[in-house]
N, C-alpha and C positions, 0 to 999 in steps of 0.2 A: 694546061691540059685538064679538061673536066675531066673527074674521076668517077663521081655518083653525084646523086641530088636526091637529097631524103624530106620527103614532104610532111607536112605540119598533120595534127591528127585532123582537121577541121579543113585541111584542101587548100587553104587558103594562102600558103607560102611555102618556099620550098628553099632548104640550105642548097647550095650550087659547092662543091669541093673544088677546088683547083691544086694541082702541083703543078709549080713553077720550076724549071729548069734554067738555075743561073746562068751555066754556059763553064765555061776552062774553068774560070777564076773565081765562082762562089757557089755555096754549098743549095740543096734545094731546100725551098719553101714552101710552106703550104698558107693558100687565102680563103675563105668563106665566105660567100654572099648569101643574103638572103631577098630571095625575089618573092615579090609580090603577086600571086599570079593572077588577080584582075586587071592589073592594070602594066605588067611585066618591068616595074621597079624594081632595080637592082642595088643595093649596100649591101658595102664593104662590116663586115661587123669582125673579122679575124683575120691577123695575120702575123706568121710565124715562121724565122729566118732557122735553118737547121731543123729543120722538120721536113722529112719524106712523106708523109702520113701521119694524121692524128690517131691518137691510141684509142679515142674515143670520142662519138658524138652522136649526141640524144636532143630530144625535144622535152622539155622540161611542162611547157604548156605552149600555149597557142603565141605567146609573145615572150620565150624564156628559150634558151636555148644551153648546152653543155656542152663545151669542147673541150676534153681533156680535164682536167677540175676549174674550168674558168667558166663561169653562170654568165650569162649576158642578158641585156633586154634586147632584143634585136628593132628595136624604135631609137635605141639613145644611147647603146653602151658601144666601142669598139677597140677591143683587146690588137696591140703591136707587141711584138720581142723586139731584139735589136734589129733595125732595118741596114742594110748594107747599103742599100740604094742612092 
């Protein structure tokens, strides 16, 4: 379930938030992509098992991003917890 999508200051990419709902037998998590929007590329750059919601997320600059105190390059870096899957 997309939740929001918070855009870069420069237009040029956009975080995509998702809650995932395990189902009966695992807890929810939450993923973050960042899409490209010329060319509608999508990376995975977070994800996080036992988490309903991030407590927090900023755009740091145009290729840096903040999720909760984890800094990412959204080109190279991508933050997992444990994955259940």
């Amino acid at each position: 379930l997309l939740t929001r999508s918070i855009p870069s200051s420069d237009g040029a990419y956009k975080m995509n938030v998702y809650r995932n709902d395990g189902g009966a037998t695992v807890d929810w998590s939450t993923t973050i992509s960042v899409v490209e929007i010329a060319t509608g590329h999508e990376r995975n750059v977070y994800f996080h098992y036992h988490e309903y919601e991030p407590n927090s997320i900023s755009w740091l600059d145009d290729e840096h991003v903040q999720i909760n105190d984890i800094t990412l390059n959204i080109h190279t870096e991508y933050y997992e917890s444990f994955d259940y899957r």
